[in-house]
N, C-alpha and C positions, 0 to 999 in steps of 0.2 A: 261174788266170792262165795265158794262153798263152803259149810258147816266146817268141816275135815280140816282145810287151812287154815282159818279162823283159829280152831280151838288149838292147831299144833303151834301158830303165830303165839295164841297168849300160854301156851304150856311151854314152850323158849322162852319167852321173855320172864318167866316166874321161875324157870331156874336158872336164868341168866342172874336175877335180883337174887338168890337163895344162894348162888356163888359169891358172889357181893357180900353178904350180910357174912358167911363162914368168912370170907378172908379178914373182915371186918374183926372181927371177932378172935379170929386168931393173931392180930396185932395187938387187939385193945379187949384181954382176957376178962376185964371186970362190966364190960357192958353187955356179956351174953347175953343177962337177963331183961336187957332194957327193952321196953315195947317202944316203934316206929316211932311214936309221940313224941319220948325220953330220947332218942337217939337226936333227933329232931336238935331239939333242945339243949342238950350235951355240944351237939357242934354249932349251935344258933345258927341252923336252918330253919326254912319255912314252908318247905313242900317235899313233900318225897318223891321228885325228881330232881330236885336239888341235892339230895342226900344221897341217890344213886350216882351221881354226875361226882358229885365228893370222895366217895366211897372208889368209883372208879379214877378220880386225878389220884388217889394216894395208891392205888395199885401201878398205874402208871410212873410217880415218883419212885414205887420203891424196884418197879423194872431193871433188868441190869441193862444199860447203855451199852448201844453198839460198841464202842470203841472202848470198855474194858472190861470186857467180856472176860477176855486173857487173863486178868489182874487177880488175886488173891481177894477175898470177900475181906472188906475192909470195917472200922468200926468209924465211919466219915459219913454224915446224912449227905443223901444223892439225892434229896428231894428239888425236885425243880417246876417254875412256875408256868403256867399254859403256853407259854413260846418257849419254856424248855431252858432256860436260864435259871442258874441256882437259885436257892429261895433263902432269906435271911434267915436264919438261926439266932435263937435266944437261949440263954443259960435256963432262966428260969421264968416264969409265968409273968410274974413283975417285973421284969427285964419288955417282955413284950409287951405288957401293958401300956409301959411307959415310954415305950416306942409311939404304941396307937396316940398317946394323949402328944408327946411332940409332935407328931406329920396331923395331929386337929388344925384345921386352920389353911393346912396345904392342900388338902384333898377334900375333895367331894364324898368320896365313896367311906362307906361305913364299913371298921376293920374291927375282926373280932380275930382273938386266941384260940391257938388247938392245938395240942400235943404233936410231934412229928411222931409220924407211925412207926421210925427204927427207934425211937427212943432217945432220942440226940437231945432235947431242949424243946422250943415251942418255936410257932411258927405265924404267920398274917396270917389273914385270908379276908378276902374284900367281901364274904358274903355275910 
């Protein structure tokens, strides 16, 4: 592999993360300031491929779906989970918490809180 590919390979992929981070940002106005760490931590991630991978499923929930493209821009979370099934909605923080501490006991997987990025209430997430 030549110098010239290489460095064009990682000069896309740093502004691929640099579109990331503005859209990021432009939903969730108070974490501009946040260093990678803090951002980390805000969403209880643990690597910052996990936090690109994040960044990018909420870009994709908040996509407009093929099939109402047509439709007037509504005030209803379109947020949906990795197979594209709606994603449960919570009023408030403590609404979902207290979701997580019912399904203790059912599940394996460890469920933390996150704000829904159109602003709707809160949402799971397994990571």
């Amino acid at each position: 592999m030549n110098l010239h590919s290489s460095l064009q390979t990682l000069k896309n992929e740093l502004a691929k993360k640099e579109a990331a981070l503005q859209a990021l940002y432009s939903l969730y106005p108070d974490l501009r300031g946040y260093s990678e760490s803090q951002l980390l931590a805000y969403f209880e991630l643990q690597t910052r491929e996990a936090l690109y991978d994040h960044i990018e499923n909420i870009q994709r929930s908040l996509a407009p779906h093929p099939d109402t493209s047509d439709l007037q821009e509504c005030s209803v979370c379109r947020c949906t989970d990795a197979k594209g099934e709606p994603k449960d909605l919570y009023e408030t923080r403590e609404d979902a918490e207290k979701a997580i501490e019912a399904l203790r006991g059912r599940t394996k997987k460890t469920l933390s809180v996150y704000p829904c990025p159109g602003g709707f209430g809160w949402h799971l997430t397994k990571r």
